[in-house]
N, C-alpha and C positions, 0 to 999 in steps of 0.2 A: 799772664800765661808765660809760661817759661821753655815752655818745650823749643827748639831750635826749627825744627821737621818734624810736619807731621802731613798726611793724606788721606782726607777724607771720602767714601762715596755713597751718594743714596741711588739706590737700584729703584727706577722705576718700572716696575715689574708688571708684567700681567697673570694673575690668576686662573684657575679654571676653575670652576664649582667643584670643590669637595675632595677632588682627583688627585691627593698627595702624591702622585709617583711623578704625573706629571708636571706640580710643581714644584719637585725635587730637583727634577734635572733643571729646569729654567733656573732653580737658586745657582746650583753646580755652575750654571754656563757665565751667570752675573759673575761668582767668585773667582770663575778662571780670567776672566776680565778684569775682574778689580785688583787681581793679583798683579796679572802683566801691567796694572797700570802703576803698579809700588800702592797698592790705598792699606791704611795700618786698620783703617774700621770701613766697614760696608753697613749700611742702614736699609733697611725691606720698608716697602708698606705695610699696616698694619693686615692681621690675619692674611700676609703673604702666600702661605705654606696650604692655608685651604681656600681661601676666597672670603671675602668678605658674606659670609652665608650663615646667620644666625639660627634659620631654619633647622642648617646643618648640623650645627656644630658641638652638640651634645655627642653623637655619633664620631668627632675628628678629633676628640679631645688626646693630646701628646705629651706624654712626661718626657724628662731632660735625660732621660736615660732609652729613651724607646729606640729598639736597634734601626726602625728605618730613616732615623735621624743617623747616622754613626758616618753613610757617605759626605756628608754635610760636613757632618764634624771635622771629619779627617780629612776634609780637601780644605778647610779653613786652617787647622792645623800643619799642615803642608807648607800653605800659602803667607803663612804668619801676619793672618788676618786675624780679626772680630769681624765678627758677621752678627746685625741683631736683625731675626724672622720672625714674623709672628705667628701663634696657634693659638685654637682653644685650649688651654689647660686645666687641670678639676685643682681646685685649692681646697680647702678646711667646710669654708661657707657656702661652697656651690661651685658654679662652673665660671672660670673667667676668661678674659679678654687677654692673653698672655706676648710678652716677646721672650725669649729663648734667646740667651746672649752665649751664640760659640766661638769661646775663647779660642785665642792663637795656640795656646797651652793645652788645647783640647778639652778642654772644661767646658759644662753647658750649666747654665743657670737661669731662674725664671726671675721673670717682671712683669706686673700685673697691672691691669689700666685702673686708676683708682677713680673719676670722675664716668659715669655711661651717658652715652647720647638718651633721648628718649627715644623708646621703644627695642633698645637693647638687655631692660630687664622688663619678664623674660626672655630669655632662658639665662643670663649673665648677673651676677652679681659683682660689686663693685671690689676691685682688689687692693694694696696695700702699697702698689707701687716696687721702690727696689734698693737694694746698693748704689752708689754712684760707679760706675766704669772705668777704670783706668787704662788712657790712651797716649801711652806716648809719655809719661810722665805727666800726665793732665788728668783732670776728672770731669766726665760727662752725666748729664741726667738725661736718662729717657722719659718721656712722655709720649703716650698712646694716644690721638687723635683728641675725641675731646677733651682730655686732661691740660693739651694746648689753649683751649679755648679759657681756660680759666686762672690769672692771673697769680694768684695766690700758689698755682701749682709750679711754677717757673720760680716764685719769689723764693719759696719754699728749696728749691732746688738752690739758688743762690746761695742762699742763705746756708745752707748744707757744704758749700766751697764748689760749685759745679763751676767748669769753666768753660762748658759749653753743652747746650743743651739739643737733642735728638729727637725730631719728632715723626714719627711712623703714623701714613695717615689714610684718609677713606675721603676723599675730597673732588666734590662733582663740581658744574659751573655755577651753579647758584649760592655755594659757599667758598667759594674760592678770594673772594674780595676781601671777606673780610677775615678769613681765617688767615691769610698770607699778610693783612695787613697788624692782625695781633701777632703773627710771630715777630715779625719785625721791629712792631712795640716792643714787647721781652726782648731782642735783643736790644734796643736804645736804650731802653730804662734800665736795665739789669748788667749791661756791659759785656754782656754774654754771647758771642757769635753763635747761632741758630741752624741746622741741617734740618730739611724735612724732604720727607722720601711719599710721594703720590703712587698711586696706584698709575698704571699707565694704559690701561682699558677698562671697561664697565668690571663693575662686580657687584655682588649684591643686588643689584637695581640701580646702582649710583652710574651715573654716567662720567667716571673719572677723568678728568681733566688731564693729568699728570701734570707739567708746570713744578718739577721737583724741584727747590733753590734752597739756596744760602745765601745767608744776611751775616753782614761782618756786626763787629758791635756795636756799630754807630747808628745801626738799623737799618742801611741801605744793602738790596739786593744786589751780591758780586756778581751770579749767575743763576739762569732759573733753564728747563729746560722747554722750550716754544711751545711745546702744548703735550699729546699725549704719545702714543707711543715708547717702543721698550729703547732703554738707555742707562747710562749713568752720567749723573752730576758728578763731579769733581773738582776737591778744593785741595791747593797743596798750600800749606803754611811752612817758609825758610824766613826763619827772622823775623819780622813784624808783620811780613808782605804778605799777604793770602792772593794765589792766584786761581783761576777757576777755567774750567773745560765742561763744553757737552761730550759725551762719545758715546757711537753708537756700537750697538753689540758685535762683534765679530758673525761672519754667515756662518 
């Protein structure tokens, strides 16, 4: 990696079923935060923006141009952040599992989860994945929750030139062991330092854990955040050094 400065943050956020207005402003308030704290990208748990509610989510589906996204945009825009949230979005094939990456430059663009847990189709069919992110002069892969779980999708990512990889996740305590310990894998194996951003209250049914971290590339966790509750992770990279912070939200 070559970037000199960079700052990363995963919002562990809380959800509310379905209620986009009210997770609009929880994004706004993580953004005003991630701004004051210098972070170049902000990372959501996955389906952020509605809740992890497959029930739902036929009904909350959001294209990159929907005007009630546009406060979002323009306080990332402001802020000369990236911010990646997640929604349900409608692709070609059906309905998918989306992140919405808004650019500093005010541009919105989609990423699709390409591997589904069981019992996510239906109503979701599997998507195509994405571009790589450009951060800072680096290139990032996203991965959508299970898409981490599987090997080949990180190598794939590598192999593409990612130099660090973003994962947005749905993660209770019964999977928490071992999906925190495959990230950590991809990073050792792959070289690739590792963000992953928890849900920080139930949603869906899952009883989220939060436990947001980052793994430098050697595979060992710099910072993780003690359990659930709203926060942000934070990782600043000057020179080789990665250093890391919990913080919590401003009242």
């Amino acid at each position: 990696m070559n970037a000199l400065s960079l700052t990363l943050a995963a919002a562990q956020s809380a959800s509310v079923a379905g209620d986009l207005a009210a997770n609009l402003r929880t994004h706004l308030a993580f953004v005003a935060a991630a701004a004051a704290a210098g972070a170049d990208l902000l990372l959501f748990p996955e389906l952020s923006l509605t809740g992890y509610e497959p029930a739902l989510a036929t009904g909350l589906a959001l294209e990159p141009d929907d005007t009630q996204l546009l406060p979002l945009r323009e306080a990332c825009s402001k802020a000369g952040l990236t911010a990646v949230v997640g929604a349900p979005v409608q692709g070609a094939a059906g309905l998918q599992i989306g992140a919405l990456i808004l650019g500093a430059d005010g541009s919105c663009r989609v990423h699709t989860k390409q591997y589904l847990h069981p019992g996510e189709a239906p109503p979701f069919v599997p998507g195509n994945g994405g571009e790589l992110l450009a951060v800072q002069g680096l290139q990032a892969a996203l991965a959508i929750c299970a898409d981490s779980n599987h090997p080949a999708h990180a190598d794939a990512a590598r192999a593409r030139g990612a130099d660090l990889y973003l994962a947005s996740a749905v993660i209770g305590p019964t999977g928490y062991s071992s999906d925190s310990a495959l990230l950590a894998g991809h990073a050792r194996r792959l070289g690739m330092p590792v963000l992953m951003a928890n849900h920080g209250a139930p949603t869906g049914g899952y009883a989220c854990v939060g436990r947001s971290a980052f793994w430098q590339a050697d595979g060992q966790c710099l910072i993780a955040a003690p359990g659930d509750g709203a926060c942000l992770v934070l990782v600043r990279r000057v020179a080789d050094d990665w250093q890391g912070e919990v913080c919590a939200l401003p009242a």
